[in-house]
C-alpha positions in Angstrom: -2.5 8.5 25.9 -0.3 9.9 28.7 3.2 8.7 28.4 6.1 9.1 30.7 9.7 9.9 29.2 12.5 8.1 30.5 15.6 9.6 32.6 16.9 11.7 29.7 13.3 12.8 28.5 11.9 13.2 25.6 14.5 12.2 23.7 15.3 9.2 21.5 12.7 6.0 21.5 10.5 8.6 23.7 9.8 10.7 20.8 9.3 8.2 18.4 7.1 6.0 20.8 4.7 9.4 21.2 5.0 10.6 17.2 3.5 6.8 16.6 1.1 6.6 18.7 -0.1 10.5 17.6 0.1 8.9 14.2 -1.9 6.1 15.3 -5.0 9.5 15.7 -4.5 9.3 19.5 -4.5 12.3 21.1 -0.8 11.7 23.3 -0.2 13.7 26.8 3.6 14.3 27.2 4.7 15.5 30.5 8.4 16.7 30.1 9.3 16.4 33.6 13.3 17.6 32.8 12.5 20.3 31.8 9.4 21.7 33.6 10.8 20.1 37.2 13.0 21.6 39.7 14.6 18.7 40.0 15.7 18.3 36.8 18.2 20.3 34.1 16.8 20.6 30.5 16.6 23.7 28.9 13.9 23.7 26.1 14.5 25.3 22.7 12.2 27.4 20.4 9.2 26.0 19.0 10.3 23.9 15.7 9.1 25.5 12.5 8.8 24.1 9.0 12.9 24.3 9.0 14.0 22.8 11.6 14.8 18.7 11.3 12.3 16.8 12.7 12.5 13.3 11.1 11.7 9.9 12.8 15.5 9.6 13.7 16.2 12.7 14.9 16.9 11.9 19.0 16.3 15.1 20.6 14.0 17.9 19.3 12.9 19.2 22.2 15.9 20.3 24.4 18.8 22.9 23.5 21.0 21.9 26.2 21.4 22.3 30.6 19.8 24.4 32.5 20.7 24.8 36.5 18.6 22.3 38.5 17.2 24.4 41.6 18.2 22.8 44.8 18.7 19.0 44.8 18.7 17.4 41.5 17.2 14.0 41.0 19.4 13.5 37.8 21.3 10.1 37.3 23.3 7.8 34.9 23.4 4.3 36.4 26.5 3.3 36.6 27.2 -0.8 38.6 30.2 0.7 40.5 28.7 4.1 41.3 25.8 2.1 42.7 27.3 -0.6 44.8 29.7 2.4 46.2 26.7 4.3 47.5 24.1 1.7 47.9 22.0 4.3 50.2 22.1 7.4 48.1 20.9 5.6 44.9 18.4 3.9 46.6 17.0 7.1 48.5 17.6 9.2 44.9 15.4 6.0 42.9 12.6 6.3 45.7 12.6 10.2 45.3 12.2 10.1 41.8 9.1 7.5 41.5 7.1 9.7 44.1 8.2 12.7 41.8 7.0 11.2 38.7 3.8 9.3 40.4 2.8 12.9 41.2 3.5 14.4 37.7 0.9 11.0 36.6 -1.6 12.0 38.9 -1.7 15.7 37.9 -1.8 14.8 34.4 -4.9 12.2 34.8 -7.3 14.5 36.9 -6.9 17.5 34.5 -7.4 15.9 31.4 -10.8 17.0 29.3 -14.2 15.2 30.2 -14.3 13.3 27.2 -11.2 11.1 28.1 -12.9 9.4 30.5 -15.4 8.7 27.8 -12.8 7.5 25.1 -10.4 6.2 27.8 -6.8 6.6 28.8 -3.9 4.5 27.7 -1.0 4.8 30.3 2.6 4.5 28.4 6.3 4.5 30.3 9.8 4.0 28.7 12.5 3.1 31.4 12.2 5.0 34.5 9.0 6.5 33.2 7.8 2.7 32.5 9.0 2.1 36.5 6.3 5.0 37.3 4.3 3.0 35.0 4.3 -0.2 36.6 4.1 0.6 40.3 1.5 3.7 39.4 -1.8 2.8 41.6 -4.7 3.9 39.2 -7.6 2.5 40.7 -9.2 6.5 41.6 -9.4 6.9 37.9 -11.2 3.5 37.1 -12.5 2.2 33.8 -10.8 5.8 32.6 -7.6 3.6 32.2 -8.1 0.9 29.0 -4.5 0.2 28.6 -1.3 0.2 30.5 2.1 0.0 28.0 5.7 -0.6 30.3 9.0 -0.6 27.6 11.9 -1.2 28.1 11.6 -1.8 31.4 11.2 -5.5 33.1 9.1 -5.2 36.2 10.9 -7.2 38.6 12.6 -6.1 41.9 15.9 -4.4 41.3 18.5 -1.7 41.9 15.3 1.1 41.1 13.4 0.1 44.4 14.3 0.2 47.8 12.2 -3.1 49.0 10.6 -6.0 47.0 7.4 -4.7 47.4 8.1 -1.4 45.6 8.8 -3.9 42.3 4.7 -4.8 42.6 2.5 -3.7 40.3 0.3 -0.7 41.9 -2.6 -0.5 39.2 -6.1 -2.4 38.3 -5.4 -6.0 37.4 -7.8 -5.9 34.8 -6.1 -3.3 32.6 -4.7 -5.0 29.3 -0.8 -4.7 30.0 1.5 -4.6 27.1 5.3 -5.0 28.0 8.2 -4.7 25.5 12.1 -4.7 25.9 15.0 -6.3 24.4 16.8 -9.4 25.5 20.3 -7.6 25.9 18.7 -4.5 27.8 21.5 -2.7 29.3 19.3 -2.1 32.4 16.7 -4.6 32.9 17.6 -7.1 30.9 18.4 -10.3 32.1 21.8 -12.1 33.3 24.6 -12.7 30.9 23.8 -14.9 28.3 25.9 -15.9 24.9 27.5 -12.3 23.8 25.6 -10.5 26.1 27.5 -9.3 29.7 24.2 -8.9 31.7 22.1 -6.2 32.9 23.0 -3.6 35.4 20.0 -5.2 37.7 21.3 -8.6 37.2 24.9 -7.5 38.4 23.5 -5.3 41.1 21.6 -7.8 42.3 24.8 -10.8 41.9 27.0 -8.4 43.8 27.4 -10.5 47.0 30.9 -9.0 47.8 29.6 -5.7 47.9 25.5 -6.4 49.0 24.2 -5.4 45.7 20.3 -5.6 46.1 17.7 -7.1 43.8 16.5 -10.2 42.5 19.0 -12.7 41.6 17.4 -14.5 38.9 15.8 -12.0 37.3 14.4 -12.8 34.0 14.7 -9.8 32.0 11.1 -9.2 31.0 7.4 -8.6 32.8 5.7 -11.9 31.9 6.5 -13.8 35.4 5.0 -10.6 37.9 2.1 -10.1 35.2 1.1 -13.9 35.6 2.1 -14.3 39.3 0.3 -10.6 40.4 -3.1 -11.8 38.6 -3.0 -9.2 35.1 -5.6 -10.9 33.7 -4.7 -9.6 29.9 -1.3 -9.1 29.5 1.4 -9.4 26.6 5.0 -9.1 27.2 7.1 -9.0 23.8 11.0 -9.6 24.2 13.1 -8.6 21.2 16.2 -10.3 20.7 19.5 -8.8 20.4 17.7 -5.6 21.2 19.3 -3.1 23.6 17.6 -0.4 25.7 16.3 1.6 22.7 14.1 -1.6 21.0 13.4 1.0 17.7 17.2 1.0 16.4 17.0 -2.7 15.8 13.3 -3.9 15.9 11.7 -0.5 14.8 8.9 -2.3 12.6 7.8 -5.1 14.4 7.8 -2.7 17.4 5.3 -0.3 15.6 3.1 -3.2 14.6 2.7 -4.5 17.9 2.7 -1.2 19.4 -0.6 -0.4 17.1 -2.4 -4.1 17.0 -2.2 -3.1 20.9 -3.7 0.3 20.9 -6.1 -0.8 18.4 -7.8 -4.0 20.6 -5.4 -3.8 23.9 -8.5 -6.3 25.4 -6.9 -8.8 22.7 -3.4 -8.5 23.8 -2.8 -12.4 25.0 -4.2 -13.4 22.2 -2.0 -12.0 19.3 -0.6 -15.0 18.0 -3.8 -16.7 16.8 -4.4 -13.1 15.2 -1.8 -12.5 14.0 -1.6 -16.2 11.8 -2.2 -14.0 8.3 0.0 -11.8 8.8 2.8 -11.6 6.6 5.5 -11.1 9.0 4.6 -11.2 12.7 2.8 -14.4 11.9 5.6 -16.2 10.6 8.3 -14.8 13.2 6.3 -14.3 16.6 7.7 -17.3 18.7 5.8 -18.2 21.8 8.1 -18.8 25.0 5.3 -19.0 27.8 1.5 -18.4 28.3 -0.5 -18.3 31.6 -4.0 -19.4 31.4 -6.5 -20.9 34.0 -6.0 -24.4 35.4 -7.5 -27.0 32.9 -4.7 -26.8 30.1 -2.6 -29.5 29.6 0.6 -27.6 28.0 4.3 -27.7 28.7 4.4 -24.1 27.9 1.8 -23.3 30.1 1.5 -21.8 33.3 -1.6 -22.5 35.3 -3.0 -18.8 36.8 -6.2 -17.3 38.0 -10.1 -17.7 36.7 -10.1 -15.4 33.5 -6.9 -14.6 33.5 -4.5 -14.7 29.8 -1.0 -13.6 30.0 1.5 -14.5 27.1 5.3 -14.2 26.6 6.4 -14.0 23.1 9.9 -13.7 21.3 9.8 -11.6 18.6 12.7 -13.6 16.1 14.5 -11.2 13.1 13.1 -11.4 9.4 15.7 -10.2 6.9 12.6 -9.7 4.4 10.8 -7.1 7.5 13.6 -5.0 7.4 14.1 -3.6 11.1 14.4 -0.1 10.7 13.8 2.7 7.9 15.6 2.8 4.6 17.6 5.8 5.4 18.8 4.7 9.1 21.8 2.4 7.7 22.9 5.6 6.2 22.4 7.8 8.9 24.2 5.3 11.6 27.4 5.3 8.4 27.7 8.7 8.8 27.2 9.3 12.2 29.9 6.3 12.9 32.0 6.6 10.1 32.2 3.1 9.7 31.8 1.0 6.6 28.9 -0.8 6.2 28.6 -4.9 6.0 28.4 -5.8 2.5 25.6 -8.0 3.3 23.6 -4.4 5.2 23.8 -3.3 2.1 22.3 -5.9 -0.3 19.3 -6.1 2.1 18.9 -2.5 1.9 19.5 -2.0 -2.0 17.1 -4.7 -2.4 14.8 -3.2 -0.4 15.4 0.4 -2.0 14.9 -1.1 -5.6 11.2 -2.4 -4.5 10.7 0.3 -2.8 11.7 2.4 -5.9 9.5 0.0 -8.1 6.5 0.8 -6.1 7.1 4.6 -6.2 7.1 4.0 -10.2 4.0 2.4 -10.3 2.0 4.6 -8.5 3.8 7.7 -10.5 2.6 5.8 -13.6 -0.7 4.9 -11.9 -1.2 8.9 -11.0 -0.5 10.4 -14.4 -2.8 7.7 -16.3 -5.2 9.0 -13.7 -4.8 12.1 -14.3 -4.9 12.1 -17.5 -8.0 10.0 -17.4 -9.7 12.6 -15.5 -8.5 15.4 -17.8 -9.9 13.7 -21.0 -13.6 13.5 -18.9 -13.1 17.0 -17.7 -12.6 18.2 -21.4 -15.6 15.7 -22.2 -17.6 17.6 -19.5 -17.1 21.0 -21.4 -18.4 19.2 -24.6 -21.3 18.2 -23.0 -22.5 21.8 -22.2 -21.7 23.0 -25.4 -24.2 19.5 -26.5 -26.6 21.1 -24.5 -26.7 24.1 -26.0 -27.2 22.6 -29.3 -29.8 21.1 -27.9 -31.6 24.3 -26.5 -31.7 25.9 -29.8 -33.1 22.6 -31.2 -29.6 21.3 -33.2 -28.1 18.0 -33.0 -24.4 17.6 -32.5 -22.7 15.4 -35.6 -20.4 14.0 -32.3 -22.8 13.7 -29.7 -22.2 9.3 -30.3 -18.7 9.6 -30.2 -19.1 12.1 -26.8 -20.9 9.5 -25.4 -18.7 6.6 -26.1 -15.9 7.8 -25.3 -17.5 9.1 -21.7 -19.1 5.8 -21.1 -15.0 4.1 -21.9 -13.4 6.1 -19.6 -15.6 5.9 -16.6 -15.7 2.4 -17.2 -11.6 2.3 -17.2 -11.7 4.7 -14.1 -14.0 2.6 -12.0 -12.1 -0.5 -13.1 -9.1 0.6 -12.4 -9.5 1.9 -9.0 -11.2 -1.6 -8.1 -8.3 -4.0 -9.3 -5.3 -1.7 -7.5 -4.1 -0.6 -10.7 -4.5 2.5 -13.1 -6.8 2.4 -16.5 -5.1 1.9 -19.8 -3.4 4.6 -21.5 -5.4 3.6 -24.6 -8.5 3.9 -22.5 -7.3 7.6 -21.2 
């Protein structure tokens, strides 16, 4: 995997998104374009060592603060009024940046090792990196490319691109496409809606007094340029209530999908009839849309080219597939100093005490193990002293017993490891 950091770098869902994926036994390219750019003003800190924090949560473990950005610097933080002010800076600044990062894509491809294009390459961007992403042309690297991921990001035409045509997508149509952001994106989300104000691209673009620039009706997510462009497998995933960072409310489901994707991303449109058994994405994986070819008679369908399967599908909330790790309620507490919902944290004692439960099984399971396999051990020893006896032409008054009590605890052992659960203590 190469995958492109956002405008911050590799910070925050950026980490996580490449720790996961590594996790997942891919081998994951990160350019850190903020810090090894001109352009850009990161300073890097010292290699981490076994004492430095580097948990899951932990949102930036690569950078130790600014560095001087040598000449012009292509550093922003989009702000509506900032950007309807200067219309033609930000939109010269945006243009600047894709052809920075598109270059930083291309060096990264051609100089990977010759057994990636033998494995294959699985493109990943998160916000502006996603924006390289979706408008990257790939086609000089061919079959190399087996997946293309866009998060948080909603490939439509907005206050990143200077024309509608820079909003296309650049790469093969045939690459499985996986697209995942959150229905209150702060960025690319769509218009206001219930709590939510609206995305700065949907108030960019509904800025008539001051000729704000994008698509009006924007609809927060990928699924409409997928189908309409002709991405013949594609999956777009929208989270709801999710901001800009889907992992602090969806974190789970966001890993499952992530991995069912990097596992079989050929099998993308197709999750929810996979994903029927499974005991959470099954039951909560809603579907909003689907584009198949012309022949099916469905209200929720869109008719699109031969071949071609694109699907849009809501991700709803499960209080029983708890959205984030046990520890992150407590982290956000003290972080925030505010108290915590009493209902927060009934979900998450409940989820501690089976979580604690389980722990105490497999401690239990472990030491009547253990102990199982220090009774055979000691067994073992016996049996050499047996054959000794033997060699000098004795018999052994326990040699039965020996072999009894060998014959039990295998049997226990082997049982036990088949069923899930540990042999007896009586066995042991």
């Amino acid at each position: 995997m190469v995958y492109m950091h956002g405008s911050g770098g590799l910070t925050w869902h950026n980490a996580r998104y490449a720790r996961a994926a590594a996790g997942f036994s891919y081998v994951v390219v990160c350019p850190d374009e903020m810090a090894g750019s001109r352009f850009r003003s990161r300073a890097t800190r010292a290699l981490l060592t076994s004492r430095d924090a580097t948990g899951y949560w932990e949102n930036s473990l690569f950078y130790s603060g600014a560095k001087s950005a040598e000449g012009e610097s292509l550093e922003f933080n989009t702000k509506v009024d900032e950007v309807l002010d200067d219309k033609e800076h930000f939109k010269t600044l945006y243009q600047k940046v894709y052809f920075v990062r598109r270059a930083e894509l291309h060096f990264t491809l051609s100089r990977l090792p010759r057994f990636a294009s033998h494995v294959g390459v699985v493109i990943m961007g998160t916000s502006e990196g996603a924006m390289t992403v979706s408008r990257f042309d790939d086609q000089r690297y061919g079959s190399m490319i087996v997946g293309r991921i866009i998060a948080s990001y909603a490939a439509e035409f907005c206050y990143m691109h200077s024309r509608p045509e820079d909003a296309l997508l650049g790469g093969q149509k045939d690459v499985p496409t996986l697209n995942l952001i959150g229905s209150h994106d702060e960025f690319f989300g769509p218009p206001a809606h219930g709590t939510f104000s609206g995305s700065a691209a949907s108030i960019i673009a509904g800025a008539a007094v001051k000729q704000g620039w994008g698509k009006v009706n924007i609809t927060g997510n990928a699924y409409r340029s997928m189908a309409e462009q002709g991405v013949l497998s594609g999956l777009t995933v929208t989270f709801p209530g999710a901001k800009h960072d889907i992992t602090l409310s969806h974190n789970h489901a966001v890993r499952d999908i992530f991995l069912d994707f990097l596992q079989q991303p050929h099998r993308c449109a197709s999750v929810l009839a996979r994903w029927e058994t499974h005991p959470f994405l099954g039951a909560h994986a809603i579907l909003v849309r689907k584009c198949a070819p012309a022949g099916t008679d469905d209200a929720a369908t869109d008719e699109g080219v031969p071949g071609q399967r694109v699907t849009w599908i809501d991700m709803r909330a499960n209080p029983k597939y708890p959205p984030t790790l046990p520890h992150r309620v407590a982290i956000r507490s003290r972080a925030t100093e505010k108290e915590i919902p009493e209902e927060s944290l009934a979900d998450e004692n409940e989820m501690l005490k089976a979580l604690g439960e389980q722990a105490h099984a497999l401690t239990a399971h472990s030491v009547v193990h253990v102990g199982a396999k220090a009774a055979l051990a000691a067994m073992h020893k016996h049996s050499s002293k047996l054959d000794l006896h033997k060699a000098h032409g004795e018999e052994d008054p326990y040699a039965a017993v020996y072999e009894l009590k060998v014959a039990a605890v295998k049997k226990s052992m082997a049982e036990g490891q088949g069923a899930g659960d540990g042999p007896r203590e009586s066995d042991a």
